[in-house]
DRENPA-3360 file (N, C-alpha, C; in nm, 2 decimals, always signed):
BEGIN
1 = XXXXXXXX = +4.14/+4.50/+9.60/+4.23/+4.46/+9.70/+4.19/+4.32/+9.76 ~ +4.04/+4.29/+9.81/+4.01/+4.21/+9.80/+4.03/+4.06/+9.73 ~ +3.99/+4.09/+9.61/+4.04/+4.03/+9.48/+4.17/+3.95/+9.53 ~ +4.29/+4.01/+9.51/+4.40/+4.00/+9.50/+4.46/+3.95/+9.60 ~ +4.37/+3.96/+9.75/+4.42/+3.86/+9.86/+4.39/+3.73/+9.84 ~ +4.24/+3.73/+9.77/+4.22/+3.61/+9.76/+4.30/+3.55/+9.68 ~ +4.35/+3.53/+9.58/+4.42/+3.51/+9.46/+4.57/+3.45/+9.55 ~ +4.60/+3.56/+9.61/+4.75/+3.49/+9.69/+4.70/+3.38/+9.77;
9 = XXXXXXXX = +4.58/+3.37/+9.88/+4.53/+3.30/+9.92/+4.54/+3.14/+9.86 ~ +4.48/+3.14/+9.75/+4.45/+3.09/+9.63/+4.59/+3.01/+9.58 ~ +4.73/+3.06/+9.56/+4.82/+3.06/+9.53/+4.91/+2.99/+9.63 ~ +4.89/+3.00/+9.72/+4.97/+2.96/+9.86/+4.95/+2.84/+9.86 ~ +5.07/+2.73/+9.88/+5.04/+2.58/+9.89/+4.98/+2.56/+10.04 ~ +4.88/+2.47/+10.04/+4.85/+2.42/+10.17/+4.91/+2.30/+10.26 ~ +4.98/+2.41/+10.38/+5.05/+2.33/+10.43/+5.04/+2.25/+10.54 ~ +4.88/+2.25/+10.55/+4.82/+2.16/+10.66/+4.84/+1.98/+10.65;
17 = XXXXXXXX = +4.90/+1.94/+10.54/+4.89/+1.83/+10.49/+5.06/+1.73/+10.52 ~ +5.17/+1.89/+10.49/+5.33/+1.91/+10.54/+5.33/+1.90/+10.68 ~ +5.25/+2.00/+10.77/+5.27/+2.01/+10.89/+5.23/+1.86/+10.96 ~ +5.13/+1.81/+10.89/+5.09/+1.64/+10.96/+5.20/+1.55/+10.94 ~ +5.29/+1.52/+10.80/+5.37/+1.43/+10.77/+5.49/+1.49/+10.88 ~ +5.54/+1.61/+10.88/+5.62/+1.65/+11.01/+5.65/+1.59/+11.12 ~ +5.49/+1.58/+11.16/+5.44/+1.55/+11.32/+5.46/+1.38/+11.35 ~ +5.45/+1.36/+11.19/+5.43/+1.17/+11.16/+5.55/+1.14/+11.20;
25 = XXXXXXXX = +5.65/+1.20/+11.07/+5.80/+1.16/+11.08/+5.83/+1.20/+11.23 ~ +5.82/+1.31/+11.24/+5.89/+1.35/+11.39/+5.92/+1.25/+11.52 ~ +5.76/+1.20/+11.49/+5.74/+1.10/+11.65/+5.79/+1.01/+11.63 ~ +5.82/+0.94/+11.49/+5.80/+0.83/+11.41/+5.96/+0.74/+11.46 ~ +6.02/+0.90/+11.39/+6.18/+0.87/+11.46/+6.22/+0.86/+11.59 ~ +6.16/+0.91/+11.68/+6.19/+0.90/+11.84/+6.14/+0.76/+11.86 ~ +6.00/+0.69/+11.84/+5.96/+0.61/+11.85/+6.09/+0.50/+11.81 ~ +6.14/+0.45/+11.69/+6.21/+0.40/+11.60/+6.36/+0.42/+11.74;
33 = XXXXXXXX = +6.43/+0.52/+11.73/+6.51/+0.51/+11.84/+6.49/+0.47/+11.97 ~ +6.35/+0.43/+12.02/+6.34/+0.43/+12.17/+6.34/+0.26/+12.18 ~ +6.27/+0.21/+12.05/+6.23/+0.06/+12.04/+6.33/+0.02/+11.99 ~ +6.44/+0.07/+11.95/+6.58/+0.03/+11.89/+6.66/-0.04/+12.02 ~ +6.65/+0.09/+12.12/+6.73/+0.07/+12.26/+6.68/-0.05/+12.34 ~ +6.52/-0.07/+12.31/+6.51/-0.18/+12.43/+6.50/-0.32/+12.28 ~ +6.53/-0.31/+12.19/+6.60/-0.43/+12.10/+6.43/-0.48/+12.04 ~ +6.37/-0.40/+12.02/+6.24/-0.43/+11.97/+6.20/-0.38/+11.82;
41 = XXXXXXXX = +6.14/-0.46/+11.75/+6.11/-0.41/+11.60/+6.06/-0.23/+11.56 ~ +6.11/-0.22/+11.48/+6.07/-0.06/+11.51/+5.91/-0.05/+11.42 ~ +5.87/-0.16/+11.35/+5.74/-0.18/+11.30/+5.65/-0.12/+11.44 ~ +5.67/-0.19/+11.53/+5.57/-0.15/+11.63/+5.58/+0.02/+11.68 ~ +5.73/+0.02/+11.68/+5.68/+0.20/+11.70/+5.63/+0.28/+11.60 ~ +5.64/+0.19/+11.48/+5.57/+0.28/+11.41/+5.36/+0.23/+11.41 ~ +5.37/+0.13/+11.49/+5.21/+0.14/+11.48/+5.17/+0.21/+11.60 ~ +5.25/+0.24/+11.71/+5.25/+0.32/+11.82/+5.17/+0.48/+11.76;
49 = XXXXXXXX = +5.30/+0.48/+11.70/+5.29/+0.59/+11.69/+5.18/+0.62/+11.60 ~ +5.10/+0.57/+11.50/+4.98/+0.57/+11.44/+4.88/+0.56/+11.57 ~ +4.91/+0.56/+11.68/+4.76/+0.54/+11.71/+4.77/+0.68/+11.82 ~ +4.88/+0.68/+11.87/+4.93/+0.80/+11.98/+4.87/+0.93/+11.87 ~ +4.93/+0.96/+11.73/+4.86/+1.05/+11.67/+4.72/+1.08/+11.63 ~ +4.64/+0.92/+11.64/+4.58/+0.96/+11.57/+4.40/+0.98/+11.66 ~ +4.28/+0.96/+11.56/+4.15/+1.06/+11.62/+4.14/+1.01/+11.73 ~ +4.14/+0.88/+11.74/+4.10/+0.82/+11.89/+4.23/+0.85/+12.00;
57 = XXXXXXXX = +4.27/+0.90/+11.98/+4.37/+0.96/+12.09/+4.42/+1.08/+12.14 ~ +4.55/+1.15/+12.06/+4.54/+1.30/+12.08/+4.53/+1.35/+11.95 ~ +4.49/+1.29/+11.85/+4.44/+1.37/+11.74/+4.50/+1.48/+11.68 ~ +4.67/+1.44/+11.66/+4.78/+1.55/+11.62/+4.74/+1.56/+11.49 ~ +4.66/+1.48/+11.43/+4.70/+1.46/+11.26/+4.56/+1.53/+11.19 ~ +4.51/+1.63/+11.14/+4.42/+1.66/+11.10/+4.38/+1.61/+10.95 ~ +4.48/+1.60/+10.86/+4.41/+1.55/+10.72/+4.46/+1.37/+10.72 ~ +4.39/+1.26/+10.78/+4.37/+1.14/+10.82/+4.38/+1.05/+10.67;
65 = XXXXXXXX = +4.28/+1.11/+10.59/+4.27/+1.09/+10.48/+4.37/+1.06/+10.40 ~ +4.44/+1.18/+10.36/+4.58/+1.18/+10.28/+4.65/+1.13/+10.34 ~ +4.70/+1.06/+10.49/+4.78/+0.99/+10.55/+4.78/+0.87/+10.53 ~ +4.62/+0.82/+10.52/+4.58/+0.72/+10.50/+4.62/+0.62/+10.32 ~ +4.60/+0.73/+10.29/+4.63/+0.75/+10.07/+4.75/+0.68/+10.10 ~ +4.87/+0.79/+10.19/+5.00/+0.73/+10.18/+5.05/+0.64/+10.21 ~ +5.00/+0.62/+10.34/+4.98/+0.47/+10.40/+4.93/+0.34/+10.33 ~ +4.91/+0.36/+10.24/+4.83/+0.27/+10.18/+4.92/+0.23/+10.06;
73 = XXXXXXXX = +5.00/+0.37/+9.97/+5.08/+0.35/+9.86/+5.24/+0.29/+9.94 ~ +5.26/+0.29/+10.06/+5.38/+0.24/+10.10/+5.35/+0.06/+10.16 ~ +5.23/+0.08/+10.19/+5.22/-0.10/+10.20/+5.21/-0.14/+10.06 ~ +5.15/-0.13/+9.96/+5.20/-0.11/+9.77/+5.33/-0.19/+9.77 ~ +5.43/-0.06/+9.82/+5.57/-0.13/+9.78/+5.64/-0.18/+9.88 ~ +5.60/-0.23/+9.97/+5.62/-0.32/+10.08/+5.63/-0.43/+10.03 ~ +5.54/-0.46/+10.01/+5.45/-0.62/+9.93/+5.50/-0.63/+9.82 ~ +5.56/-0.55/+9.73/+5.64/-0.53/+9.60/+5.75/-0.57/+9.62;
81 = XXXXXXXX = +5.82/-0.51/+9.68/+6.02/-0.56/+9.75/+6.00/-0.65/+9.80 ~ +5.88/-0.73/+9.87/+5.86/-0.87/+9.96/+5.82/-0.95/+9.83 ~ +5.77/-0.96/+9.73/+5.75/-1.06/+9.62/+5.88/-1.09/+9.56 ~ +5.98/-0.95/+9.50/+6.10/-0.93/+9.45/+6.16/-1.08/+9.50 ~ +6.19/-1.08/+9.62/+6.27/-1.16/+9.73/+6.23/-1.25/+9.76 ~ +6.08/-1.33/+9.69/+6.00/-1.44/+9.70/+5.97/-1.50/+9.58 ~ +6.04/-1.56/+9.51/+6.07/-1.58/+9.39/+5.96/-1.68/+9.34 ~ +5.91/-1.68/+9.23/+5.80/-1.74/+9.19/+5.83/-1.93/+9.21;
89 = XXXXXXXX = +5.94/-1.90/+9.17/+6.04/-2.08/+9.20/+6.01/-2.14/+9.30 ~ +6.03/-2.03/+9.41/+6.02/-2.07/+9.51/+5.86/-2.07/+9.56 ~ +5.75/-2.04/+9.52/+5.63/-2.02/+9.55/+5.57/-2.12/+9.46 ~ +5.61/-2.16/+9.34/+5.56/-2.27/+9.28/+5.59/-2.42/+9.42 ~ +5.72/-2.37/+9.45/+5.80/-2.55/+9.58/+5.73/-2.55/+9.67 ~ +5.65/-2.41/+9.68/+5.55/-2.44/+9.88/+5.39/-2.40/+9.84 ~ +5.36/-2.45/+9.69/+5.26/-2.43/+9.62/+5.13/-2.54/+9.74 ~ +5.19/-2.64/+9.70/+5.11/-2.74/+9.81/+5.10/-2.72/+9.99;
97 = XXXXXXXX = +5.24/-2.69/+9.99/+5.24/-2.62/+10.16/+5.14/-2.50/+10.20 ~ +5.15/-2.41/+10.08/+5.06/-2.31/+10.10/+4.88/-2.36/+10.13 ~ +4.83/-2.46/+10.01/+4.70/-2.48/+10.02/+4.69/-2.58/+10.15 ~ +4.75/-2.64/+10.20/+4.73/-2.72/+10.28/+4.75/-2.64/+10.45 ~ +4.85/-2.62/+10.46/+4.91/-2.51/+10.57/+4.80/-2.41/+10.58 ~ +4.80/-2.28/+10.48/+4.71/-2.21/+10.46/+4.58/-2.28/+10.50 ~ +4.52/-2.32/+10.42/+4.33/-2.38/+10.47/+4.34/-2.43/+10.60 ~ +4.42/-2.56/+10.68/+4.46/-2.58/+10.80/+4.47/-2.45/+10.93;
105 = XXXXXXXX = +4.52/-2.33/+10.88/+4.55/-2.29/+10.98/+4.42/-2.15/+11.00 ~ +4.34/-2.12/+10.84/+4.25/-2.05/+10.88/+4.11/-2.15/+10.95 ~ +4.10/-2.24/+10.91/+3.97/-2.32/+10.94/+3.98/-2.35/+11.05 ~ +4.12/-2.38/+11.09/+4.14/-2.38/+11.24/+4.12/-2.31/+11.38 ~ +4.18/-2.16/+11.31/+4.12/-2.06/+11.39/+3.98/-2.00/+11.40 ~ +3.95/-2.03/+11.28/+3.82/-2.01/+11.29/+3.71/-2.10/+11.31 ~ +3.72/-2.20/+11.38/+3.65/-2.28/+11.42/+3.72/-2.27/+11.54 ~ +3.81/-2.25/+11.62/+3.86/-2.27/+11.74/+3.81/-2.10/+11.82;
113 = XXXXXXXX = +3.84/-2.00/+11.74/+3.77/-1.84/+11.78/+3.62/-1.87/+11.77 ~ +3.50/-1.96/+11.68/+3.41/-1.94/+11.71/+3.35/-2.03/+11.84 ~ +3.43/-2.13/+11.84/+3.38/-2.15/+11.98/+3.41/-2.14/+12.05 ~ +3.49/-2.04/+12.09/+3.52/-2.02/+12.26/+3.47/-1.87/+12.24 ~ +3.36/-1.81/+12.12/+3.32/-1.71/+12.17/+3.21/-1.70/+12.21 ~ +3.15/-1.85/+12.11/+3.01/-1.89/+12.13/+2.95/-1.96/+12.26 ~ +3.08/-2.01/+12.31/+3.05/-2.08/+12.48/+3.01/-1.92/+12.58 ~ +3.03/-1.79/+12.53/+3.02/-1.71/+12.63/+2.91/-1.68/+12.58;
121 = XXXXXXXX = +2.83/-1.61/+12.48/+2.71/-1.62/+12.47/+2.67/-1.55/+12.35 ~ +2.73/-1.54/+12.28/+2.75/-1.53/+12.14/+2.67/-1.57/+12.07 ~ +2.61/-1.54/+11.91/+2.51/-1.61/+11.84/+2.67/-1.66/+11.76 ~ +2.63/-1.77/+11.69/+2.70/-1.89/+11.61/+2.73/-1.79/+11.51 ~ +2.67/-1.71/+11.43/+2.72/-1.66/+11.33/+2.81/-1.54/+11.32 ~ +2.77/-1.43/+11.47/+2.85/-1.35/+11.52/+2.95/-1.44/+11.53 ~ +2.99/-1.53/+11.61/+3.14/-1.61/+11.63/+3.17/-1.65/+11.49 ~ +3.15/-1.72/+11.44/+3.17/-1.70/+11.31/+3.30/-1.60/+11.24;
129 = XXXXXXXX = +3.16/-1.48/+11.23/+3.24/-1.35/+11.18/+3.35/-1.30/+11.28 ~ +3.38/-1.32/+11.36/+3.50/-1.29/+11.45/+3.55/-1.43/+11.44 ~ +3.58/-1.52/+11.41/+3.66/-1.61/+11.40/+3.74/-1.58/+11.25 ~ +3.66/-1.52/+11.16/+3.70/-1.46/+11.03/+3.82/-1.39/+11.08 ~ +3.78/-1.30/+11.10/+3.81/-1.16/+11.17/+3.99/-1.22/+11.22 ~ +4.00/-1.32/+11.30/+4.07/-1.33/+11.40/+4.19/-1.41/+11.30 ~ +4.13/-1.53/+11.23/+4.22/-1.57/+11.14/+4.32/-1.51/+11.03 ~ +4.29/-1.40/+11.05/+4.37/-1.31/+10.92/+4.48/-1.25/+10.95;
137 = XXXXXXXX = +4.58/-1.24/+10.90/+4.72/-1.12/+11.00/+4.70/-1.03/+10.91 ~ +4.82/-0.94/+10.96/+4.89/-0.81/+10.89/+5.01/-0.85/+10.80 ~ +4.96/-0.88/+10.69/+5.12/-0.90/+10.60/+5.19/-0.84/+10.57 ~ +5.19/-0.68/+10.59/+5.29/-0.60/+10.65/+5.38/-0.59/+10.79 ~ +5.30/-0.64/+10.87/+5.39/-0.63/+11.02/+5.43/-0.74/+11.02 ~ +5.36/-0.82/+10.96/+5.49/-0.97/+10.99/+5.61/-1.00/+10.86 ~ +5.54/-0.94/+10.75/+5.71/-0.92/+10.67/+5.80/-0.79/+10.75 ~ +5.73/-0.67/+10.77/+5.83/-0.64/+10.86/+5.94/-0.69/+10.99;
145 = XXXXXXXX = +5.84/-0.76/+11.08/+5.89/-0.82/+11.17/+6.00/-0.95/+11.13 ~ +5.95/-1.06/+11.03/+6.02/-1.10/+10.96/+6.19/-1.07/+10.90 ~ +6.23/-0.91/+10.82/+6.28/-0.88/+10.80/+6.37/-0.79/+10.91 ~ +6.33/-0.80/+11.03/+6.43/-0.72/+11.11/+6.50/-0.83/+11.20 ~ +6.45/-0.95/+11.19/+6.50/-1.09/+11.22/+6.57/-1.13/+11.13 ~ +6.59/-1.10/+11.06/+6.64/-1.18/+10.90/+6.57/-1.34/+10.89 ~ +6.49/-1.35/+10.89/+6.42/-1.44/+10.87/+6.31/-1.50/+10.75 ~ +6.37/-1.34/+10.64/+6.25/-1.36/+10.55/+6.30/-1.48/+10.44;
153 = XXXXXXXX = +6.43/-1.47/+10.44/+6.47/-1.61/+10.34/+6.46/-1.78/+10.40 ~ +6.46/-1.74/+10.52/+6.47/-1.87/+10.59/+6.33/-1.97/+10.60 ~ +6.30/-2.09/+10.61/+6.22/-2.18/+10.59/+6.14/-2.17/+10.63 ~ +6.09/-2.11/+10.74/+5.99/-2.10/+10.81/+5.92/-1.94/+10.80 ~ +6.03/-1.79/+10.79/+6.00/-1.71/+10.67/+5.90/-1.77/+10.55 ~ +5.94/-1.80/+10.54/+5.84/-1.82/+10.36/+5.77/-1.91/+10.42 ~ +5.74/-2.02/+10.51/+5.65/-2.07/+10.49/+5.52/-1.99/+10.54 ~ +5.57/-1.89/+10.64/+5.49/-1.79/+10.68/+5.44/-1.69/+10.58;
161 = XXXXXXXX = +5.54/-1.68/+10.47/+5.50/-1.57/+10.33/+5.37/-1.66/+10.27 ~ +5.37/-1.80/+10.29/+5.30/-1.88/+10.19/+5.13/-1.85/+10.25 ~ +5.15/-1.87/+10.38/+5.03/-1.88/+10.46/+4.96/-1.75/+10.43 ~ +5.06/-1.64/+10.50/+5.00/-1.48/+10.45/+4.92/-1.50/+10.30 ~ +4.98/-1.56/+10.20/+4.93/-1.50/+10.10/+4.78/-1.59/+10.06 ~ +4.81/-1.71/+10.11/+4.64/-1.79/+10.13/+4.54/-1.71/+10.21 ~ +4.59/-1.66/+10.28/+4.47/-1.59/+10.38/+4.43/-1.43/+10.26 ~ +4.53/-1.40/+10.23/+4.49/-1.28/+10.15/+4.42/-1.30/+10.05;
169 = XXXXXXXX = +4.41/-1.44/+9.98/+4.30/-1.50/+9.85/+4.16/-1.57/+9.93 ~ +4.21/-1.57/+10.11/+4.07/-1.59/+10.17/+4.00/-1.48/+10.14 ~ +4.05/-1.34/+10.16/+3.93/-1.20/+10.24/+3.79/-1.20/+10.10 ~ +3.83/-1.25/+9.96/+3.68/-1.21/+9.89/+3.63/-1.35/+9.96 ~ +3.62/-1.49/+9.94/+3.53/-1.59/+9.97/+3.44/-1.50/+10.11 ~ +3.54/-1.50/+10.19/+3.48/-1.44/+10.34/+3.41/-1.34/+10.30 ~ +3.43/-1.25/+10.25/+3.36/-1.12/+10.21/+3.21/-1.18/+10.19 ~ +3.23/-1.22/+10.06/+3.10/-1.29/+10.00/+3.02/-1.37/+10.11;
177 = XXXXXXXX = +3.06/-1.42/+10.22/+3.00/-1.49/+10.26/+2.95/-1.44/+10.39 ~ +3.00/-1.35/+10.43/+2.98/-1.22/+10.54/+2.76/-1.20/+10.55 ~ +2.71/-1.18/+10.42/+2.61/-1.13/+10.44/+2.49/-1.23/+10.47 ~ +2.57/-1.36/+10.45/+2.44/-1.46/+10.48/+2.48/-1.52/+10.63 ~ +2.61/-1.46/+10.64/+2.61/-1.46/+10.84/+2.47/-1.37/+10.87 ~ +2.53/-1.28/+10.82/+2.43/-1.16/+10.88/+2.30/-1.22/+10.88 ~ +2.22/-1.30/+10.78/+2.12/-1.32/+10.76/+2.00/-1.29/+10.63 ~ +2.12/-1.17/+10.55/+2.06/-1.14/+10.49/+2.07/-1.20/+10.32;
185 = XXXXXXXX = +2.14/-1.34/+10.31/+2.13/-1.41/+10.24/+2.24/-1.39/+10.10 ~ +2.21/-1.26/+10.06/+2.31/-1.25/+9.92/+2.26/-1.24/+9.81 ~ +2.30/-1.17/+9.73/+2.27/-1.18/+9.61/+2.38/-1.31/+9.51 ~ +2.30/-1.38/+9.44/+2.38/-1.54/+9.43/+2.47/-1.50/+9.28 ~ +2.37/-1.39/+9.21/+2.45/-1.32/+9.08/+2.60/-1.25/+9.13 ~ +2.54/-1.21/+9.21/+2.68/-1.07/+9.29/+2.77/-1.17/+9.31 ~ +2.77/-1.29/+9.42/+2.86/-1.38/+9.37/+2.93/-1.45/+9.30 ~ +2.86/-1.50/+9.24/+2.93/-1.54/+9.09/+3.01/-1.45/+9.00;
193 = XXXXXXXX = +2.97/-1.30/+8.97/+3.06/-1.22/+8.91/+3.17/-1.18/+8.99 ~ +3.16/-1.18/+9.14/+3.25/-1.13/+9.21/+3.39/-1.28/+9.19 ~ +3.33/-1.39/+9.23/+3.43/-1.50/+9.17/+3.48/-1.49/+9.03 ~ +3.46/-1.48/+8.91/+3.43/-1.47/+8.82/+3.55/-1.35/+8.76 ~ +3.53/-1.25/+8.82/+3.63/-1.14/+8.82/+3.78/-1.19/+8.89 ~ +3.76/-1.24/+8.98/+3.86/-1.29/+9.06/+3.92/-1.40/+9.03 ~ +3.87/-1.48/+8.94/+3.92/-1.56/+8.80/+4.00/-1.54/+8.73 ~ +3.94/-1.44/+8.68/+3.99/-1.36/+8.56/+4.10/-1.33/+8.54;
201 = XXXXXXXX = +4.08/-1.25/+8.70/+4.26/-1.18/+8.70/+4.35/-1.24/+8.76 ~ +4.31/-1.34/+8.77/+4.43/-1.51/+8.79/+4.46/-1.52/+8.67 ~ +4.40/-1.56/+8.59/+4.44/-1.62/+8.43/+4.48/-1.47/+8.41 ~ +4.44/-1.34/+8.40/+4.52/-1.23/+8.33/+4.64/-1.24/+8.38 ~ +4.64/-1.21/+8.44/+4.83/-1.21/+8.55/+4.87/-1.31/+8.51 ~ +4.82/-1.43/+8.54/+4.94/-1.53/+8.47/+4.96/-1.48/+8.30 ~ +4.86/-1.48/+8.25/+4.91/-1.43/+8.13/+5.05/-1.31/+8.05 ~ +5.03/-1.20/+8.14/+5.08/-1.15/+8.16/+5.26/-1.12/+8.23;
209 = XXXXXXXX = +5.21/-1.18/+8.29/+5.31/-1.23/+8.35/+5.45/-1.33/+8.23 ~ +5.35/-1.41/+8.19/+5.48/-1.47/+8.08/+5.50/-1.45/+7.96 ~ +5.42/-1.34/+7.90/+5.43/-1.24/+7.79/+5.45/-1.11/+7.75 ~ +5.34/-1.05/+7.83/+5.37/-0.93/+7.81/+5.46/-0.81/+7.85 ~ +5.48/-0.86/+8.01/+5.56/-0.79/+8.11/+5.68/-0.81/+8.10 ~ +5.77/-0.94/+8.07/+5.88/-0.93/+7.98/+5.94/-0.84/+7.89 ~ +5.79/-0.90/+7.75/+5.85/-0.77/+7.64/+5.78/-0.65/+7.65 ~ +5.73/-0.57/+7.77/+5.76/-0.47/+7.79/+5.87/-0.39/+7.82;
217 = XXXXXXXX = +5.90/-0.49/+7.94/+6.07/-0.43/+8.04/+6.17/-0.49/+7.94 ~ +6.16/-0.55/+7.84/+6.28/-0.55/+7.71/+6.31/-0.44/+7.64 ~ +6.16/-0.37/+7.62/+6.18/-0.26/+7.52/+6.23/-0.14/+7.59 ~ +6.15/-0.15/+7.73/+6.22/-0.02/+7.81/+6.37/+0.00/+7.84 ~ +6.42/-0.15/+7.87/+6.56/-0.10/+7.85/+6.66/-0.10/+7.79 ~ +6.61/-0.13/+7.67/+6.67/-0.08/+7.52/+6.72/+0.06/+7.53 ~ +6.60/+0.12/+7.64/+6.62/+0.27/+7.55/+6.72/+0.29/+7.64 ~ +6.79/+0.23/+7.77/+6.90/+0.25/+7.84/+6.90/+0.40/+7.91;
225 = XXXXXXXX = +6.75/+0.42/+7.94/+6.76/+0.56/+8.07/+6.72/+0.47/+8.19 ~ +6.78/+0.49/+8.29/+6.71/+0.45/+8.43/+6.60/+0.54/+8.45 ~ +6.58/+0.65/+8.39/+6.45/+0.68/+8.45/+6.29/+0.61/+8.41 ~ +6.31/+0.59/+8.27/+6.18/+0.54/+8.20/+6.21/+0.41/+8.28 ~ +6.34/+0.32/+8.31/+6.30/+0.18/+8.36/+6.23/+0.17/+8.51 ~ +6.28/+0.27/+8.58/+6.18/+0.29/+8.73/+6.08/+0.34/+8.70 ~ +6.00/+0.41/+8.64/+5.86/+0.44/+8.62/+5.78/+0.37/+8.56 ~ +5.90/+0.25/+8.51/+5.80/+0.15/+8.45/+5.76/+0.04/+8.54;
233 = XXXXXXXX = +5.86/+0.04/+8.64/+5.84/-0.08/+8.74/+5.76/+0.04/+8.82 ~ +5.75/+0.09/+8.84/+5.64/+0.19/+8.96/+5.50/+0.14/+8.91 ~ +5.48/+0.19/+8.79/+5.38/+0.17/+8.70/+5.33/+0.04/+8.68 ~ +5.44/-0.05/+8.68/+5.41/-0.20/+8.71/+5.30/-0.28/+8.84 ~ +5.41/-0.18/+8.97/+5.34/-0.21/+9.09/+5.19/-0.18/+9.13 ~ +5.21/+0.00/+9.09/+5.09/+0.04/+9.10/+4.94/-0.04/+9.04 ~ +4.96/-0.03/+8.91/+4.90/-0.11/+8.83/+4.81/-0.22/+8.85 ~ +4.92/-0.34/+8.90/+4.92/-0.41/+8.95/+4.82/-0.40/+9.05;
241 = XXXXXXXX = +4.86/-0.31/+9.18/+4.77/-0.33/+9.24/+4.66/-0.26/+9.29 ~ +4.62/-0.19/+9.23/+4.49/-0.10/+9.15/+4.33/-0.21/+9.08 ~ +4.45/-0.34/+8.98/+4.37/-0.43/+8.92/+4.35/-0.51/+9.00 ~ +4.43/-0.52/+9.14/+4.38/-0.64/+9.19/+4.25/-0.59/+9.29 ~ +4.28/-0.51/+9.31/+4.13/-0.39/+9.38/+3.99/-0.39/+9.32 ~ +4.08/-0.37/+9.20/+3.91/-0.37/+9.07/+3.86/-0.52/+9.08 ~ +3.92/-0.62/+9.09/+3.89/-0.74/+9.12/+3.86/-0.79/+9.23 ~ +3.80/-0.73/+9.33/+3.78/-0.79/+9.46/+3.85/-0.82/+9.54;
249 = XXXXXXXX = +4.03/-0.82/+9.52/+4.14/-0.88/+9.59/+4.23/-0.75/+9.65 ~ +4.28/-0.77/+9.73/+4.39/-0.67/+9.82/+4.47/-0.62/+9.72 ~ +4.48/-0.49/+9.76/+4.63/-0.42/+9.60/+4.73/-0.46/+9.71 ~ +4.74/-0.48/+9.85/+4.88/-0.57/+9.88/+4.91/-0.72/+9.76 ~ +4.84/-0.77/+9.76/+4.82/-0.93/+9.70/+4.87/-0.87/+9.53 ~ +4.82/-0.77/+9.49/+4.85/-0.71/+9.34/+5.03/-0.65/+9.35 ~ +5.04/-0.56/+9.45/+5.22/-0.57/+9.46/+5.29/-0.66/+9.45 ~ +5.26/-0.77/+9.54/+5.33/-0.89/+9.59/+5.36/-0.98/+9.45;
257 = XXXXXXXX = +5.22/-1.01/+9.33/+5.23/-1.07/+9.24/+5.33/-0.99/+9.15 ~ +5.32/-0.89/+9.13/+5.41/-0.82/+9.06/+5.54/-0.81/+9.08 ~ +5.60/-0.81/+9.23/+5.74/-0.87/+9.27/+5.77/-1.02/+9.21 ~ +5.64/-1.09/+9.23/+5.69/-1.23/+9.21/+5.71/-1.24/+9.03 ~ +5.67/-1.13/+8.99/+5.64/-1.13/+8.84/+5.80/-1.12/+8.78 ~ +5.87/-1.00/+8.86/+5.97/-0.95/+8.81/+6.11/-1.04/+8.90 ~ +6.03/-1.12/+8.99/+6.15/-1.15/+9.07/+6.27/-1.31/+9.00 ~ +6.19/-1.36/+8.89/+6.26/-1.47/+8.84/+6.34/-1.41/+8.72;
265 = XXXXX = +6.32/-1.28/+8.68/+6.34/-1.21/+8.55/+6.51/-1.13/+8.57 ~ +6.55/-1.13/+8.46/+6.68/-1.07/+8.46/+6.69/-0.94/+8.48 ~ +6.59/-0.88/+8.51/+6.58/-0.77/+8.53/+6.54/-0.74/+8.74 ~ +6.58/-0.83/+8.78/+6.51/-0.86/+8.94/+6.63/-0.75/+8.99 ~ +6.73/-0.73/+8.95/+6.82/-0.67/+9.06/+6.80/-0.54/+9.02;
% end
């Protein structure tokens, strides 16, 4: 008898995982309607409400983890539909705006956050690392924010897409250079392979990009099912940005390239 409870036990899906996404969506949508009414982005109720749920607060959400997984595959295709819509054409024209704009506006902040942290009494390299810190956004909340303005096509939209995505090819340099703030100097090999890698999968992606991912999505939809052609672009995204992880780079920055991959392609709609 024993036995055999365990076994149902055993058999029973665990719904401690259901009952959190519940509690997510639940608040998620009242939030979304309450920031609707006073004419505010519903991005923010939804970061509201990530923090109202979660440990540091009332701690509704018990498996954090798996939320987190999810949370993580929905910024994926965030940054996927935001590449789609940022056409490589158009990222080749603000190619120069990006390196220029981009580098200007992190070096900026971060030399303007390190010293006004360091006038209070800060060591130089702590300010520093919070000037890092400070120059970086959320390229999710501001393509969101972006998009509930309609402003993601507009000029100043994308020039803001361009910047986001310089700061997102900042976080390995910063990375690497994090430990000789600290003091503890670095290993000079670890850097070079970490650049090195992050090389690599510049030249692979472009590669890719103008060969192989074509005549892949050629052959898939030959076969004329919509199902193999969306698991092939899933598969694309994911992929995509899985490799850019293994390479030291954000898997947002690996979605985004793979939008921009498919977004000049006859296959973009």
């Amino acid at each position: 008898m024993a036995l055999l409870v365990l076994l149902l036990e055993k058999a029973m899906p665990d719904t401690a995982l259901l009952q959190d996404l519940l509690i997510v969506f639940g608040l998620g949508v009242a939030m979304v309607v309450i920031f609707h009414r006073f004419n505010l982005p519903s991005v923010l109720g939804f970061l509201i409400t990530g923090v109202v749920l979660g440990p540091h607060a009332l701690a509704l959400v018990g498996e954090t983890h798996a939320i987190e997984g999810l949370a993580e595959i929905g910024l994926v295709l965030l940054l996927f539909e935001a590449g789609i819509e940022f056409s490589v054409t158009t990222f080749m024209r603000l190619k120069k705006f990006l390196l220029i704009a981009g580098t200007a506006q992190v070096a900026l902040t971060i030399a303007a956050t390190a010293a006004l942290v360091n006038t209070i009494g800060m060591p130089l390299n702590a300010a520093i690392f919070i000037g890092m810190l400070v120059s970086l956004s959320s390229t999710a909340l501001v393509i969101r924010i972006l998009e509930y303005r309609g402003d993601l096509e507009s000029t100043h939209g994308r020039a803001a897409m361009s910047i986001l995505i310089f700061q997102d090819l900042c976080i390995v340099p910063m990375v690497l250079f994090t430990p000789y703030l600290a003091g503890n100097g670095g290993d000079l090999l670890v850097v070079a392979l970490t650049t090195g890698k992050a090389l690599l999968f510049v030249a692979l992606a472009g590669t890719a990009a103008r060969f192989l991912i074509p005549w892949l999505l050629n052959h898939v939809a030959r076969i004329k099912k919509r199902e193999a052609f969306v698991l092939s672009i899933i598969l694309l995204c994911l992929g995509t940005a899985f490799a850019t992880s293994h390479f030291g780079l954000s898997m947002a920055l690996g979605a985004f390239i793979a939008g921009l991959v498919i977004s000049d392609s006859k296959f973009s709609h």
